[in-house]
N, C-alpha and C positions, 0 to 999 in steps of 0.2 A: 556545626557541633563537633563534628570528626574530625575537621581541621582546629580547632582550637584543642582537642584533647590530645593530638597528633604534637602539637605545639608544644604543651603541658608536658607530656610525654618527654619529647627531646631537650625543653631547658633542664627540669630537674635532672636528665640524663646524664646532659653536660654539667650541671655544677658539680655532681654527683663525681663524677669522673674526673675534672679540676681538680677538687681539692680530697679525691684520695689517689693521687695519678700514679704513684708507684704501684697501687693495689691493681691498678688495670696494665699498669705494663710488667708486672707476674703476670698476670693472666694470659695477655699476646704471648709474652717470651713459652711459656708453657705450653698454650696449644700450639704454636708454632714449632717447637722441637718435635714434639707427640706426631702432628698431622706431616711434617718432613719424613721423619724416620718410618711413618706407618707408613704412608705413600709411597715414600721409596723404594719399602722392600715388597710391595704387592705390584707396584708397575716393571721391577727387576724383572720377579719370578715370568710375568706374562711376556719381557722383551726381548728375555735369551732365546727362546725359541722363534719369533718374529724374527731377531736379526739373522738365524740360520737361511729364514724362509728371503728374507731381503736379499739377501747375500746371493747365497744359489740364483737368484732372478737373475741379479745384476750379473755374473759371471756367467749364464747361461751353465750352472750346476746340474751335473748328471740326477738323477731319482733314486736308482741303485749302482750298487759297486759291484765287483766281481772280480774273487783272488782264486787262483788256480795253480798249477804248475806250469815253468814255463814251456815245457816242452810242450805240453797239452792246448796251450793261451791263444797262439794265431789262430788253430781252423775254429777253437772255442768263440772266437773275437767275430770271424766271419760271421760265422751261423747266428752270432748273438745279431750283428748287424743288419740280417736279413729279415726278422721276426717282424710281422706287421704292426703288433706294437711298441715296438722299438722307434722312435721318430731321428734319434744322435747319437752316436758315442764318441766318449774322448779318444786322446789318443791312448795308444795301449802301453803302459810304463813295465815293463821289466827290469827285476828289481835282484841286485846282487847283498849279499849281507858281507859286510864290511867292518870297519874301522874309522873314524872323523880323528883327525888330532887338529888341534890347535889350539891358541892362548895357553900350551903349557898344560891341556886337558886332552884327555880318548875318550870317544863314548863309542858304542857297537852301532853302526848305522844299516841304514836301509837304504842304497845307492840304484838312482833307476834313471834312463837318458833322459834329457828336454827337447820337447820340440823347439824345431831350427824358430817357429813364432810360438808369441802364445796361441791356442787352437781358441775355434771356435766353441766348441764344449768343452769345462774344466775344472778346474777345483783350485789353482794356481791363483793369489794376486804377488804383486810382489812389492813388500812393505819396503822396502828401504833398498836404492842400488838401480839397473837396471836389467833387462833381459840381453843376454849374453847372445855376443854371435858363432853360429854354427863352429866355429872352428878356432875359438878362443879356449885358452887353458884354462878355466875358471871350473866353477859351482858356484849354484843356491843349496843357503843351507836354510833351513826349515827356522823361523822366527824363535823360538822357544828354546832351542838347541842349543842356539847364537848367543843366546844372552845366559845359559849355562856354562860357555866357554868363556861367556866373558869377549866375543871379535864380533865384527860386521865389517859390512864391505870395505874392499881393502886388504883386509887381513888376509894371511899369510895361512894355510893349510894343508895336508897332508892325506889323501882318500888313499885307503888300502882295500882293495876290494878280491874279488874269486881269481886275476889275474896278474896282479901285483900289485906295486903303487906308484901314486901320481902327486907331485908335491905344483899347486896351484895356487890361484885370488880368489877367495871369495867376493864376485860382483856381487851379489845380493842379501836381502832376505826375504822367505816365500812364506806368506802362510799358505796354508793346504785342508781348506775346505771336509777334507777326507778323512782328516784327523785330526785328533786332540793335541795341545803342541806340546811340544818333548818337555817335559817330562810324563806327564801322564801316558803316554801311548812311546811304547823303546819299539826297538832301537829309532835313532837321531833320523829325520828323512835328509838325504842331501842326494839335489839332481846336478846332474853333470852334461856338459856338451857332448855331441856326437865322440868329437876327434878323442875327447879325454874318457868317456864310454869305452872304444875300442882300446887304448891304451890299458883299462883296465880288463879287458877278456872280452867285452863285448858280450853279445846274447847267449852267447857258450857258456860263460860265467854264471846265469842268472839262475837265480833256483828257483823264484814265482814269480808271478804275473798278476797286474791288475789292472782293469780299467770301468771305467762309467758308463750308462745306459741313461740316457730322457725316455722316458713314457708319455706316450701319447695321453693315455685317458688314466690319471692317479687313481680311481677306482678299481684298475684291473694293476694294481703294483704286487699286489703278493701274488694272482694268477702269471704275472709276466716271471716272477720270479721264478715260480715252481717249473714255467717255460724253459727258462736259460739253466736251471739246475738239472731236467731231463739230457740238456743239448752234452752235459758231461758227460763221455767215456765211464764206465763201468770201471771202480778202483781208482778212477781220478781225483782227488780232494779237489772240493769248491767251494767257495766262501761267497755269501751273497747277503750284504748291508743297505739297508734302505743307510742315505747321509745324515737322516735325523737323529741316528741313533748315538752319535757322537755327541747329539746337546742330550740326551737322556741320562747319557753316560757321566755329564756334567751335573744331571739336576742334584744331586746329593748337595754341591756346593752352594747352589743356587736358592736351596733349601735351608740352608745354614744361614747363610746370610738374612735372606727373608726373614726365618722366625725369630732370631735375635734381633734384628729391626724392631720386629710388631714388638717383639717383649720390649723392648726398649721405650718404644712407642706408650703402650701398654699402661707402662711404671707412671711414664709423663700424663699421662691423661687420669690416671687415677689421683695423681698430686692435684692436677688442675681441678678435678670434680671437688677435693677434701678443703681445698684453698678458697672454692666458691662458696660452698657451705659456710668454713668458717667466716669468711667477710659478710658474707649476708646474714648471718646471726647478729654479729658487730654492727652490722649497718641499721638492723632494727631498734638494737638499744640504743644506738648513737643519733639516730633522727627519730626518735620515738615522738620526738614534739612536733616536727613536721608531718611525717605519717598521722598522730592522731589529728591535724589540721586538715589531710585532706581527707579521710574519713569524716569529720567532722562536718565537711562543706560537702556531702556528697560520693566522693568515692566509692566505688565499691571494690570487696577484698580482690574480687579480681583483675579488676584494674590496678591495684597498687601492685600487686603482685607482677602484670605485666609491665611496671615501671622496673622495677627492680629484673627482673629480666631483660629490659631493654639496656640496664645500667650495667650487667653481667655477659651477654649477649654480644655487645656488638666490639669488645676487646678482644672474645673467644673468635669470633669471624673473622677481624681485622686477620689475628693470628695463625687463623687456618685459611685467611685466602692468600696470605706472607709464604707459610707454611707449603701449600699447594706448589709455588713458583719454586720454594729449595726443594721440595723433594722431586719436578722435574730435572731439576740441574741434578741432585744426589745421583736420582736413578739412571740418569746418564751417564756418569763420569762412573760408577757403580759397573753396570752392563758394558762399559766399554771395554771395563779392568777383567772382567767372564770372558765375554766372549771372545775378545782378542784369543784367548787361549786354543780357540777352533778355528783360527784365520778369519774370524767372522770382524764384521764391521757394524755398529751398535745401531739399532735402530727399536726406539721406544714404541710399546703398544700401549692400546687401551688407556692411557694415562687419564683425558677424561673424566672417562666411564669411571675409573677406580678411586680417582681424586675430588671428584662430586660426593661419590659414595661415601667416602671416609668423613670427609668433612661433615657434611649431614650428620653420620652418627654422632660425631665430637661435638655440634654444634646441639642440638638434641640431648646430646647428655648431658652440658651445660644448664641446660634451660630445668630440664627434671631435676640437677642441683638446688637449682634456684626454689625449687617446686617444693622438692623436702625440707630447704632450708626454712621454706615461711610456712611448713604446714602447721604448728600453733599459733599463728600470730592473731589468726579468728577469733580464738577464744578470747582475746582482750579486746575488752568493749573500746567504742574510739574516746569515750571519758578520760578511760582510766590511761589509756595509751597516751592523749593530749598532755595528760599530769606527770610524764615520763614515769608511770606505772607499770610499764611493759618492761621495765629493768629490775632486778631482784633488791630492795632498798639494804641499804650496808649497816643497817640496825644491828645487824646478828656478826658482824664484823668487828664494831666498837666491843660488844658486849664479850666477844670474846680474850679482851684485857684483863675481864673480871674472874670470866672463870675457866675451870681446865688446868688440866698438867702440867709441870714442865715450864721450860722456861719462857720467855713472852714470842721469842723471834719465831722458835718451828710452830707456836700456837699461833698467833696471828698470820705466817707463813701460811700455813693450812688456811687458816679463814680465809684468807686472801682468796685461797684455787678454788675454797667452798664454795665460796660467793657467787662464783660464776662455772658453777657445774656446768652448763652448755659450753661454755666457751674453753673452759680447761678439757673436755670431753674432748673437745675437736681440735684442740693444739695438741693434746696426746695424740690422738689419730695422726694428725700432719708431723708429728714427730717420728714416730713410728714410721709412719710410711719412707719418709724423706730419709730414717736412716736405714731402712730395708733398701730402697734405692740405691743410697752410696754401696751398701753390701753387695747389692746387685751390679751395680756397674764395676767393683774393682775384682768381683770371682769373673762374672762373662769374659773382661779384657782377658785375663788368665787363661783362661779356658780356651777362650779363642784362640788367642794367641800361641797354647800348644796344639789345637787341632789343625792351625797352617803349618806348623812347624817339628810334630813331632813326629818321625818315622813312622812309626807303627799306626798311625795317621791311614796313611795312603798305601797301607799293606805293609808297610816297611818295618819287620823286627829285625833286621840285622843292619851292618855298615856296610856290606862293600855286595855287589853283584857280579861278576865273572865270568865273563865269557871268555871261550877257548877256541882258538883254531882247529877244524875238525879235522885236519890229520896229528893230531893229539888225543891218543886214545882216550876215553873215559874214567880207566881206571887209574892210567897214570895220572890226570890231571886232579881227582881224588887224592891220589896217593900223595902229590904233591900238598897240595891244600894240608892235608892232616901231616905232614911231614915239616909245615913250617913253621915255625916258632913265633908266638904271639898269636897265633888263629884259635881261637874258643874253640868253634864248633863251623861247619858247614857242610851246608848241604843241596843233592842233587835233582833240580827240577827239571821236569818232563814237560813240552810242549810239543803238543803234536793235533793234526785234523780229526776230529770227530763228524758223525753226528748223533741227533737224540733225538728220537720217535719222530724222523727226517728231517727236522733242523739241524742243519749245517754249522758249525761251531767250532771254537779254538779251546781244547781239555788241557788244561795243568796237573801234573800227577807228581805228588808230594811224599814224602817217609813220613809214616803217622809218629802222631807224640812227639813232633817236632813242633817247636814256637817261630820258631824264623822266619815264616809268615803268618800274619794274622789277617783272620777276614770275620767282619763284622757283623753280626749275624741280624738279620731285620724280622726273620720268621723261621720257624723251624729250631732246629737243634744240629750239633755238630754231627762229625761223620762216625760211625761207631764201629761198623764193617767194611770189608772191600767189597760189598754189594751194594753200597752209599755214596752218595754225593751230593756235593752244594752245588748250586749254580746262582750265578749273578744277577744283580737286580736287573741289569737289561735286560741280560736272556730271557731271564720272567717275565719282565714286560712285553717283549714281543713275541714270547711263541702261548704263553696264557700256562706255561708250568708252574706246577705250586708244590711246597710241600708235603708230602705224602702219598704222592703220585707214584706211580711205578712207569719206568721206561723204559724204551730200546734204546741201547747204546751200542752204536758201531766203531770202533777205533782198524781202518785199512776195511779189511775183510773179514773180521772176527767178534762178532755180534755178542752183546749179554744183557741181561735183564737188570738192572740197578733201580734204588730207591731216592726219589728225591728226599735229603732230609733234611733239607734248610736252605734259603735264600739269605745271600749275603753281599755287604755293598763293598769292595773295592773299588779305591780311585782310580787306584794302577791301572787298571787294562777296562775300567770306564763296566765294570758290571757284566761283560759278555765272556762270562769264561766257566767254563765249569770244571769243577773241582773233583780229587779222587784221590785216594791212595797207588801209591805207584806199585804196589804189588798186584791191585789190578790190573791198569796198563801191562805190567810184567808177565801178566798172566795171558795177555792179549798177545802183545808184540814182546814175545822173550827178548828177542836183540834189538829195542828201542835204548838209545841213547840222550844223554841228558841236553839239556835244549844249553844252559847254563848251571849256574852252581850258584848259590848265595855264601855268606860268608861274614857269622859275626867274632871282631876281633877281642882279645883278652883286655880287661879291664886296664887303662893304663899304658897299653901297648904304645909304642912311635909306629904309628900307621905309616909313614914314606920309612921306615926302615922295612916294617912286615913285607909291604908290597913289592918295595927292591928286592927283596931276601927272594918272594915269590917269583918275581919275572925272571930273575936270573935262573930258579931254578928249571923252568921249564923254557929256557932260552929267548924268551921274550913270547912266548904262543898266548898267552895271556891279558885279557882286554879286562882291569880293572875300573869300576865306576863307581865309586863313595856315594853312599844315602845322599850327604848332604847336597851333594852337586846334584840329584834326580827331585829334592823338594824343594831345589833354590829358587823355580820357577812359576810355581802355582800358586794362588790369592795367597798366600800369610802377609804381602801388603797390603793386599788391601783388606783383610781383616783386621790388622793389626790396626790401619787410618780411622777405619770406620770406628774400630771399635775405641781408640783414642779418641776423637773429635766426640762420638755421640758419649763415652765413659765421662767425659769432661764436662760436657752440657748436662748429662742430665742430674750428675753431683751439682754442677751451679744451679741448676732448675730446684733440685730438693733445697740447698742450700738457701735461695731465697722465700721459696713455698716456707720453712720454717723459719724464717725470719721476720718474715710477713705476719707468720700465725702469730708466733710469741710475742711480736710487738703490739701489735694488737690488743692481746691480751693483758702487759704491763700498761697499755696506754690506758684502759680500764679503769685502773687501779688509782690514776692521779685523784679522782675526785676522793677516794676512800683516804689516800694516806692526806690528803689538806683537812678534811673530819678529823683524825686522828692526830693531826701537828693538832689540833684547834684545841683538842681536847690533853693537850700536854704532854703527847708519847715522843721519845728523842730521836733524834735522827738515825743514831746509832741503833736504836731499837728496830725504828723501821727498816732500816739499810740491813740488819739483820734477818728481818724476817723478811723482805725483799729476796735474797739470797738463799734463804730455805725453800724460798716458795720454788726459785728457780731450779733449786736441786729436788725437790719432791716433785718439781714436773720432768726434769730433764734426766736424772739417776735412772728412773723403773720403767723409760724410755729406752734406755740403753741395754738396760736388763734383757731388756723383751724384742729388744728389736735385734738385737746377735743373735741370737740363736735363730728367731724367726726369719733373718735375713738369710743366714746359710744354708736353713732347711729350705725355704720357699725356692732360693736360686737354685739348687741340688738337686729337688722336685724337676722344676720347669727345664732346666738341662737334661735330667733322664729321659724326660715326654718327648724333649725334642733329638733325642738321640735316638727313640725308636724308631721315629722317621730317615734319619738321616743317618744314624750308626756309626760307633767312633769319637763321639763326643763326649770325655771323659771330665768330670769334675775335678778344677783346679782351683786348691783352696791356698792363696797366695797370703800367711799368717802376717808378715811383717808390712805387706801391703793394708792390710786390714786394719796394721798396727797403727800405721801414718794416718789411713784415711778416716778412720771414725774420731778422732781429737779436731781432726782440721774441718768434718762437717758438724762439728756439736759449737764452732764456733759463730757460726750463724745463728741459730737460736741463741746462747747466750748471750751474743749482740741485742738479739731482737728482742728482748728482755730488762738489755742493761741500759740502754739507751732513755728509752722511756721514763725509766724506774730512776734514772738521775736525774734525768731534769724535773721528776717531780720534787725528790727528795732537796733540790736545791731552790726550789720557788718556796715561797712566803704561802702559811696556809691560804690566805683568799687568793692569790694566783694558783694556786691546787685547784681549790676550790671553782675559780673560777674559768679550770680548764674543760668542763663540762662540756660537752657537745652534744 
C-alpha cells in the first residue's frame, strides 16, 4: 500500500513538474541564489579565523608578540627565552622607520633584517619570488605594499632608512602573519639582508624591536603574558599581542560582508516562499478536477497536501543541494580575498555543520509555504471541488458589462483582478516584494561600494598623511604645511606607548573639534573633556573595557585618571588604539612630538603641484602618502564583485518570481475573456481592459514599493552599521532611475504574453484553454 502511494505520489509529482517546468526552475534558480549567498557569508565569518589558526600551524606561528625598544629587546629576548613556558621564539627583528620608493610611489616603512634562512618559528611566507641570500642587495616587501606601489619582484627600489639609503631588487613578496597588510596596519613592512641592513645603520639605527613567543600550554597565554611584561625594565615601553588579534581587527569587514550576504540571501528566500504560495493557490484552481478525483476515490486532505509539497519540495532541495556546492566555491574564493590581507592562506570551517543547517531552514520553509497555501482548500467538499467549484465562477465578471461606472475597459479591468482576489493578493505581494528587492540590490551595491572606497571608511577624513624626517623640527614642519598654498587644513597626530589599568597599548592624541579623523562609534558617545577617551573595538575586546568605566592611564612615567566614553571601530590601525585629546598628552609629556601630520587639501587644488610646492619647501624631509594609494588595497573588490554578481542575480531572481506571478495570473483569465468574446465584447474592449487590469496591478505596486524599498534598505543598513560602524546609506537616484523601468518589465511581460494569445484565439479555443 505505501509503495503504491509512494508511486502515486511521484507520477503526479512528475507530470505536475513537466508541464509547469519553468515554475519549478524559478523555484531551483531561487533557492539556489538564497542558500549560495546565506551559506556563503556564515561559512566566511567562521573561516577567517580558522585560516589564522591553519596558517600559524603550518608556519609554526609564534602565540604572542612582543615590541619593545631596541636598546631594551636583546636581554628582553633572552629572559623571555628562558621562561618555562615559553617552548620557541622567532628570530628577534629590529626594525628602523624609513622610507619605501618605487613604481614612482613613497610610503613611511618599517625596515627590519631577514634571517640568512627562513627560521624555524615565524610569521614570514613568501607569496611570489624567492628567499634572498645573505649578502644579495635585494628586499622583501610585505604583499599589500607591493600592490600599492604597483612593483613585485624584479622591480627596481629605493630603502632610506636611520643610516641613509640603498637603491636595490625587490626579490620577493612576504606576507607577514603579524600583520594586517599595508594598508590597514603603516607604515609599508620591507625586510632587507644582512649586508643591505648594515648599509643602512645597522642595529644603531633601530628604534624598536620585536619578536614571537610559542607557548607551551594556550591556557596559561595571558599569565605568560603578564610574565614577559614584569621581565620589562621599569619606564621601558612594551607591547604584547596575542597573533589573533590582527583577524579581530579584521572582523568589522568580515562582518560586512556576512550581513549583506544573509540580506541578500534573505530578500531571495522571501521571493521564493511568496512564488510558492502563489503557484500553489494556481495549482489548486488549475487541477481542481483532478484534486477533487482523488479526494473523491479516497484521498485524504493530508495526503494531497503531501503531494503538493512533494511537487514544491523537491525543486527547493534540487536548489539548495545546487546552492550548497556555489556557496562552498563562493566561501572560498570570498575568504581567500580577507584573509590574503593577514598573509593568511584560506582555509574553510564548519561548512557542513552551517550548510545542512541552512538548508533545512529553506527547505522547511518551503514546505510551511505549501502548508499556508492549501490551508482553505478543506473547506471545499471533494463534490464541489470535482465540478471545478473550488474556482470563484466568472458570473460576476460577465455581469459587470452591465453595471457600474465609467467606461467598460477600467470596469471589466477591475473585475478581472476582483475575480480572483487570492491570486491578485499574492501577485501584488510578489510585486512588492520583487520591486523592494531590485530597490534593495541597486542602494546595497552603492553603499557598498562607497564603504570599500570612501576614506572616511577606514578613518580616513583627509587626502594626504605626512610624515617628516625627525631632525625636522615640529614646528617647522607645521609652519611649513600651513605656509603652503592649496592645503585646507592639517593637523598634528600624537603616537606614543601607553598603558590602561595595565594594558599595554598604542594612544593616538588628536586637537579636538577637529574632523580629519573619524572614528566610528559602536557604544558610548564622543570625547567631551581631556579627562576622556575612546578606545577600539579590540582593545575592548581583549582587556573587557567598556564604556563608563574609569581608568588608569600611564603615558612614560605620568599617571591620570580618564573616563572611557565610547568604543569605536577603525579599520586603520585594526581597533587597538586609544584615543584622546592632545592637550592631555600635553599635559603628560609637555615635550611630546607629533608622530605624523594629516593633511586635507583645498577643493580643486593640483595635488602633484601642492606637494612639489611642499617637498621643496622643507627640502625634500617630507614623506607624502594620498588617501587614495592607503584604500587601493582592501576588499572594495571584492565588495564591489560580490556585490555585482549577487546585485544582478537577485534583480534576475525578483525579475522572474514577477513574471512567473503575473503570468499566472493573466493565464487565468483566457477562460473569462472566451465567455466574454462568446457573449460579443470586442477585442479592443477587452485588450483594453487587459491593460487597466495590468496597470491597477502594477501602478500602486510601484507606489508602494519606492518608498517601502528605500526605507526597509535604510533600516537594515543602520542595524547592520551598529555592528560594524561606518556604513553610511547610499541612495544612488539615477540608478534607481534605470533600474525600476527595466525590472517592471518582467511583470508586464508576464502579463502581456498570456493576455495575447487569448485575445487572439477564437472564443471556443479561449474557452477551451481551461485547465
Amino acid at each position: 500500500m505505501r509503495r503504491r502511494r509512494a508511486r502515486a505520489y511521484l507520477t503526479f509529482g512528475v507530470a505536475s513538474i513537466r508541464q509547469r517546468w519553468w515554475e519549478a526552475a524559478v523555484q531551483v534558480g531561487v533557492a539556489l541564489l538564497a542558500m549560495a549567498v546565506v551559506g556563503a557569508g556564515l561559512v566566511t565569518a567562521s573561516s577567517v579565523p580558522a585560516s589564522y589558526a591553519a596558517t600559524k600551524l603550518r608556519l609554526n606561528g609564534p602565540d604572542l608578540w612582543v615590541g619593545t625598544q631596541s636598546a631594551a629587546a636583546p636581554a628582553l629576548y633572552a629572559e623571555v627565552a628562558r621562561l618555562s613556558q615559553v617552548s620557541a621564539t622567532t628570530p628577534m627583528y629590529m626594525v628602523q622607520s624609513g622610507v619605501v620608493r618605487a613604481g614612482g610611489k613613497e610610503l613611511p616603512a618599517a625596515i627590519s633584517p631577514l634571517p640568512d634562512t627562513p627560521p624555524l618559528v615565524g610569521s614570514l611566507t613568501v607569496a611570489g619570488g624567492a628567499w634572498p641570500a645573505p649578502d644579495a642587495n635585494v628586499a622583501l616587501l610585505e604583499r599589500g605594499a607591493a600592490q600599492s606601489m604597483g612593483v613585485g619582484p624584479g622591480s627596481d627600489a629605493t630603502v632610506v632608512g636611520g643610516g641613509g639609503s640603498v637603491g636595490l631588487r625587490i626579490s620577493a613578496e612576504v606576507r607577514d602573519i603579524s600583520h594586517a597588510s599595508y594598508p590597514l596596519s603603516t607604515p609599508a613592512l620591507v625586510y632587507v639582508t644582512r649586508s643591505v641592513w648594515q648599509a643602512l645603520g645597522g642595529d644603531a639605527a633601530a628604534t624598536t624591536a620585536r619578536f614571537g613567543a610559542r607557548i607551551r600550554d594556550l591556557s596559561q597565554l595571558r599569565a605568560t603574558a603578564l610574565a614577559i611584561r614584569d621581565l620589562a625594565p621599569a619606564g621601558v615601553p612594551i607591547a604584547i599581542n596575542d597573533g589573533a588579534l590582527v583577524v579581530e581587527g579584521l572582523q568589522p569587514l568580515v562582518l560586512a560582508l556576512e550581513g549583506f550576504l544573509v540580506l541578500f540571501g534573505l530578500f531571495g528566500l522571501v521571493a521564493c516562499l511568496f512564488f510558492i504560495v502563489g503557484t500553489t493557490r494556481a495549482d489548486l484552481i488549475r487541477h481542481a478536477r483532478t484534486l477533487g478525483i482523488l479526494r473523491a476515490t479516497g484521498w485524504s486532505l493530508r495526503q494531497v497536501r503531501w503531494l503538493l509539497m512533494l511537487q514544491r519540495g523537491a525543486p527547493v532541495l534540487l536548489g539548495v543541494l545546487v546552492g550548497a556546492v556555489a556557496a562552498v566555491a563562493l566561501a572560498g574564493w570570498m575568504t581567500d580575498q580577507v584573509v590574503q590581507l593577514m598573509g593568511l592562506s584560506a582555509a574553510l570551517d564548519a561548512a557542513p555543520l552551517v550548510l545542512a543547517g541552512t538548508g533545512a531552514v529553506f527547505l522547511l520553509a518551503a514546505l510551511a509555504a505549501v502548508r499556508l497555501a492549501t490551508r482553505g482548500f478543506g473547506r471545499t467538499s471533494p463534490g464541489a471541488t470535482l465540478a471545478a467549484g473550488y474556482r470563484q465562477p466568472p458570473s460576476r465578471l460577465a455581469g459587470s458589462l452591465e453595471v457600474g461606472r465609467g467606461g467598460i475597459g477600467p470596469r471589466l479591468g477591475t473585475s478581472l483582478l476582483l475575480g480572483r482576489p487570492g491570486r491578485t493578493s499574492t501577485a501584488v505581494a510578489v510585486l512588492l516584494l520583487g520591486l523592494v528587492t531590485v530597490i534593495f540590490s541597486v542602494i546595497t551595491e552603492a553603499t557598498l561600494s562607497s564603504f570599500g572606497s570612501e576614506p572616511s571608511t577606514w578613518g580616513y577624513a583627509y587626502d594626504w598623511r605626512v610624515d617628516y624626517v625627525k631632525g625636522l623640527a615640529p614646528a617647522d614642519a607645521q609652519h611649513a604645511l600651513d605656509g603652503t598654498a592649496g592645503i585646507a587644513a592639517s593637523l598634528p597626530v600624537y603616537d606614543v606607548n601607553a598603558t590602561i589599568d595595565g594594558n599595554r597599548t598604542d594612544a593616538r592624541f588628536v586637537t579636538p573639534a577637529q574632523d580629519l579623523l573619524r572614528f566610528h562609534l559602536l557604544t558610548g558617545r564622543t570625547i567631551a573633556s581631556d579627562s576622556e577617551v575612546l578606545i577600539g573595538a579590540g582593545l575592548a575586546a581583549s582587556t573587557g573595557l567598556a564604556p563608563g568605566r574609569s581608568v588608569l592611564l600611564q603615558v612614560g612615567s605620568a599617571p591620570t585618571t580618564v573616563l572611557i566614553a565610547g568604543v569605536y571601530r577603525e579599520l586603520d590601525n585594526l581597533g587597538q588604539v586609544l584615543v584622546g585629546r592632545d592637550s592631555l598628552l600635553l599635559g603628560l609629556q609637555p615635550k611630546a612630538t607629533p608622530a605624523y601630520f594629516v593633511v586635507r587639501l583645498q577643493p580643486g587644488a593640483d595635488a602633484a603641484g601642492v606637494r612639489s610646492r611642499l617637498e621643496q619647501s622643507v627640502a625634500g624631509q617630507f614623506v607624502v602618502s594620498p588617501v587614495s594609494d592607503l584604500i587601493a588595497v582592501p576588499l572594495g573588490n571584492v565588495f564591489q564583485a560580490v556585490l555585482l554578481i549577487l546585485g544582478f542575480g537577485l534583480a534576475v531572481v525578483a525579475g522572474m518570481v514577477m513574471f512567473a506571478m503575473t503570468m499566472i495570473l493573466a493565464d487565468e483569465h483566457t477562460f473569462v475573456i472566451g465567455i466574454l468574446k462568446a457573449i460579443g465584447a470586442r477585442r479592443r474592449q477587452l485588450a483594453a481592459s487587459l491593460a487597466w487590469a495590468a496597470g491597477l496591478l502594477i501602478v500602486p505596486a510601484v507606489v508602494l514599493a519606492v518608498p517601502a524599498g528605500i526605507l526597509l534598505t535604510a533600516a537594515l543598513i543602520a542595524a547592520l552599521s551598529q555592528v560594524v560602524g561606518g556604513v553610511d546609506v547610499v541612495l544612488p537616484v539615477a540608478a534607481l532611475a534605470i533600474a525600476i523601468p527595466i525590472a517592471l518589465l518582467a511583470p508586464i511581460l508576464g502579463f502581456a504574453i498570456p493576455a495575447r494569445a487569448a485575445l487572439a484565439a477564437s472564443p471556443l479555443e479561449a474557452i477551451g484553454m481551461e485547465r
